[in-house]
KOLKE-299436 format. One record per residue (C-alpha): x, y, z. Coordinates in nm, 2 decimals. Layout:
// KOLKE-299436
+--------+--------+--------+
|     c1 |     c2 |     c3 |
+--------+--------+--------+
|      X |      Y |      Z |
...
+--------+--------+--------+
END
This chain:
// KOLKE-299436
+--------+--------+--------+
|     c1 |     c2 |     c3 |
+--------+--------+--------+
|   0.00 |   0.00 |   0.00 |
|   0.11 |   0.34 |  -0.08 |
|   0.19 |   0.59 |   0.24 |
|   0.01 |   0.88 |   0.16 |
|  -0.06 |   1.26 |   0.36 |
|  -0.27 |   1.32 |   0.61 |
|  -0.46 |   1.48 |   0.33 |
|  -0.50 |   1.16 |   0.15 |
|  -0.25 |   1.29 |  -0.14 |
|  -0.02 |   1.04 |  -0.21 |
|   0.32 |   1.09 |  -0.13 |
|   0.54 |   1.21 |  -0.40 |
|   0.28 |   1.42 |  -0.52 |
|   0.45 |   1.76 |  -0.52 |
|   0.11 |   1.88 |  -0.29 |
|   0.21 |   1.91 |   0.09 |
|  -0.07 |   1.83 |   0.37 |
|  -0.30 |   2.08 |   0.43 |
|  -0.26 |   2.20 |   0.82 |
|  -0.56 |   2.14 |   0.98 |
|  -0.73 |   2.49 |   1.20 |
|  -0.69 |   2.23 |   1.51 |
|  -0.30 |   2.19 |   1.38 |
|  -0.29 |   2.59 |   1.40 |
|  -0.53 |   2.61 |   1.71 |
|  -0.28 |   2.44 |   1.91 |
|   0.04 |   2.44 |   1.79 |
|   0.26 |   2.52 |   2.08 |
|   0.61 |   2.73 |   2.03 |
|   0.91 |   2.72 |   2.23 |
|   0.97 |   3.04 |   2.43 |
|   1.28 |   3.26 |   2.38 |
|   1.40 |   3.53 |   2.61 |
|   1.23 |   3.86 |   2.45 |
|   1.03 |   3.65 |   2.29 |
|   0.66 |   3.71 |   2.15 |
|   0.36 |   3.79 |   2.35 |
|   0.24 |   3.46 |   2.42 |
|  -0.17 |   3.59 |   2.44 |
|  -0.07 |   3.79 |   2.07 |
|   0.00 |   3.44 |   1.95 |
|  -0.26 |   3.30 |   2.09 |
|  -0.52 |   3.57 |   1.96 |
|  -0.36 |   3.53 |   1.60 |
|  -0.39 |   3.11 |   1.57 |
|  -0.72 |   3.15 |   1.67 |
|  -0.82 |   3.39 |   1.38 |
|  -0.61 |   3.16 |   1.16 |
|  -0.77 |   2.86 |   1.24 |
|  -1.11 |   3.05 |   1.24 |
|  -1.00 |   3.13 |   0.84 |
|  -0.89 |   2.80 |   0.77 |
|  -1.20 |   2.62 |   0.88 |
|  -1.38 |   2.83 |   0.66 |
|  -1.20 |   2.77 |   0.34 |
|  -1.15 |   2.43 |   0.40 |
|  -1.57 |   2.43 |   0.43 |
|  -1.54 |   2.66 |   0.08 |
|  -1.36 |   2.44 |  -0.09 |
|  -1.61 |   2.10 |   0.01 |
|  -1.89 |   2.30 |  -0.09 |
|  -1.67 |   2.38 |  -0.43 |
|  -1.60 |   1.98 |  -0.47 |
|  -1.98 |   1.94 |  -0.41 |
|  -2.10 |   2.22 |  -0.68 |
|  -1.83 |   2.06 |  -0.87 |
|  -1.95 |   1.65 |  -0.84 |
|  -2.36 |   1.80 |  -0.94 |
|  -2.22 |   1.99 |  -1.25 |
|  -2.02 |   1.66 |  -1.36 |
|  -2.37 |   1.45 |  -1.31 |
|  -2.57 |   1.74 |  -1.47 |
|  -2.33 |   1.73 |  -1.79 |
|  -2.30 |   1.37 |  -1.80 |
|  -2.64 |   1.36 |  -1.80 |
|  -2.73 |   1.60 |  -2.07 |
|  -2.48 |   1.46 |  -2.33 |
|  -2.64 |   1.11 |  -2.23 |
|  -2.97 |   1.29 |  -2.34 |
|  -2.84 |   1.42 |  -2.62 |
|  -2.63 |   1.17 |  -2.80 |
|  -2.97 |   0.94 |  -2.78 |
|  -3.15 |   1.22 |  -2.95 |
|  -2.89 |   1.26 |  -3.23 |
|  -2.83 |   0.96 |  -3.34 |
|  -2.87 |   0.91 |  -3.73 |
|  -3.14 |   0.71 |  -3.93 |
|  -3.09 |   0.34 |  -3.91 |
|  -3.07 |   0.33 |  -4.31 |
|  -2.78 |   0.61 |  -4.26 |
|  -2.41 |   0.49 |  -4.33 |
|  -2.14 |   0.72 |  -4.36 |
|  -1.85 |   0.69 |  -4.60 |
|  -1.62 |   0.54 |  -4.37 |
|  -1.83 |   0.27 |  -4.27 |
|  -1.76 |   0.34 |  -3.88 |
|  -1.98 |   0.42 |  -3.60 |
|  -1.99 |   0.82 |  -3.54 |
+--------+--------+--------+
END
């Protein structure tokens, strides 16, 4: 079996793993002497993890809108192509299937 992401990507696909807003929520740094304000950092994963949940929900309801367009078009073409089709008596030059 292939080892893959955390994403699901496969390894070795040139796409790194998408951090996760519980990843950024509480992702803990090492302190430094005159280092950040720890309640700054705090405040700012929070709003980071905040946007991240929401793009992450963007980007399903994309895949989704994405999946029903797909159907919709297969769907259509189905329609279509059994609409089209020439009379039986109709043979084309080439003798192949059009």
């Amino acid at each position: 079996m292939a080892q893959v992401y955390r994403s699901g990507q496969p390894l070795g696909t040139g796409r790194p793993a998408r951090l996760t807003p519980r990843e950024v929520r509480y992702r803990r740094f090492e302190p430094r002497w005159r280092g950040l304000d720890p309640a700054e950092v705090r405040d700012f994963q929070a709003r980071l993890a905040d946007e991240l949940a929401t793009l992450h929900e963007e980007v399903r309801l994309l895949g989704q809108e994405n999946d029903r367009l797909k159907r919709a078009l297969r769907d259509w073409q189905t329609m279509h192509a059994r609409e089209c089709r020439p009379p039986e008596e109709f043979t084309p030059p080439h003798q192949g299937r059009w």
